[in-house]
N, C-alpha and C positions, 0 to 999 in steps of 0.2 A: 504494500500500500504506500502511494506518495504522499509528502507533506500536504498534498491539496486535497487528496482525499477522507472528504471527514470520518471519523467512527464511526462505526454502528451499531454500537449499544447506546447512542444518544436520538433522541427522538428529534426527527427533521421537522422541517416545515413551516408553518406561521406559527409564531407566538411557541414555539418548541422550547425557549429556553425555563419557561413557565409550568411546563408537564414533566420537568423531568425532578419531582420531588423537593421543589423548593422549602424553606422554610418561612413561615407567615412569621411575619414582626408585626408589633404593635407597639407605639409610644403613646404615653399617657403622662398628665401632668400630676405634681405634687407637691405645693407650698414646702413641704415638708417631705424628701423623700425617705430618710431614716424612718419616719413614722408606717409607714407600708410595710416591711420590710416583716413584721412579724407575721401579719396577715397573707401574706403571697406566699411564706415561707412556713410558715408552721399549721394554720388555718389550710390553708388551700393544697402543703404539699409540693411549691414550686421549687428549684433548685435556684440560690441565689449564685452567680456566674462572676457577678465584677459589681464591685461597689466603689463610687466617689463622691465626694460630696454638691455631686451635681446630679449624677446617676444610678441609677441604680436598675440592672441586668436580669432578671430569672428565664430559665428554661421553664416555659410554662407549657405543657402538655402540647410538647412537641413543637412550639412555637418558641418564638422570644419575644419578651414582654420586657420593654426600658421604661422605667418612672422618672422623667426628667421634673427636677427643680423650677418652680415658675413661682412669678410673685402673688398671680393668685389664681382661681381655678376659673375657667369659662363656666356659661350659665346654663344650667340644663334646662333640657323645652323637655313637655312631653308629647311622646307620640299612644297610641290604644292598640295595643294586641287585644283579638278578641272581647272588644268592651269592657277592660282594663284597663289602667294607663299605665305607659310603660316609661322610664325617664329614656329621656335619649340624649347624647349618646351613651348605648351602653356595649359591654362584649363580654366573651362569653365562653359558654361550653352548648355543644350539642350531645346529648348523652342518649347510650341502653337506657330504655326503662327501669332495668334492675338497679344499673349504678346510680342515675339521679334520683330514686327512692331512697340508696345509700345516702345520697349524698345528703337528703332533704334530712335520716337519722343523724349522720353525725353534726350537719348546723344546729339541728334540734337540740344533740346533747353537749355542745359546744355555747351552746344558747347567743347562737349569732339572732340580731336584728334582722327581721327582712323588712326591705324596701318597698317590695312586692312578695307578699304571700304568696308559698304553692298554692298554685289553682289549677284546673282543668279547665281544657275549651275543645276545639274543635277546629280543623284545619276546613278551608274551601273543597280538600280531594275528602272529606269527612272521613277523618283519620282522629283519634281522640292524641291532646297534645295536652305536655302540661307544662309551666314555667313555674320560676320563680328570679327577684334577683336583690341580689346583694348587694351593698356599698362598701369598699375599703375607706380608710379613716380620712382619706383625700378627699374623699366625693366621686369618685369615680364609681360609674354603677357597671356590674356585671350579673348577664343573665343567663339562666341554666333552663334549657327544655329536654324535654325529649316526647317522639311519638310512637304512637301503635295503631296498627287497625283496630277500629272500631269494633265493638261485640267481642 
């Protein structure tokens, strides 16, 4: 094979460099970002990666999650899943039903605040869905669903 000839175990074509298993990042702001640090990390189970006193890094389920230093936090609107209100912005996990059941046990015995109460709804392909979501001590809101067929 010549230098011009690409690999092929890489995926060709439009937008190829995007399919081949990227990592999703997310930055989020923090007045304060030492103050997160217990929550992403002990709460939630994230691996904290690099800390400065600007940033601060975790491996968050599979992703990377930066909590950048800011002087104050923007203003949240809300948006309505299912005749709920949902803050926005907010981000998340898409879970098993089995594990955000777990999950919704251990904030329970962990006696986290919700934001938004677990609740049940109903997706448009009428699939039963359920949410809930949380705030870290920033103000940042994060939301957990998960669905099932119906019946």
């Amino acid at each position: 094979m010549d230098s011009k000839t690409p690999p092929t175990d890489k995926p060709q074509g439009p937008l190829a460099e995007f399919t081949s298993r990227p990592i999703f990042h997310l930055s989020i702001p923090a007045p304060e970002p030492a103050r997160v640090r217990d929550f992403y990390q002990d709460l939630l189970g994230s691996r904290l990666v690099r800390e400065t006193s600007e940033v601060l890094e975790f491996s968050f389920f599979g992703g990377m999650l930066c909590v950048y230093r800011v002087e104050r936090m923007p203003e949240t609107l809300q948006g309505e899943r299912n005749g709920r209100a949902m803050p926005m912005p907010n981000f998340g996990l898409l879970m098993s039903w089995e594990d955000w059941h777990r999950a919704v046990d251990h904030l329970n015995y962990v006696g986290i605040a919700y934001t938004v109460p677990p609740g049940r709804g109903a997706t448009p392909e009428g699939r039963e869905e359920m949410w809930f979501v949380i705030t870290d001590p920033a103000g940042n809101h994060l939301g957990f669903g998960t669905a099932r067929s119906a019946g």
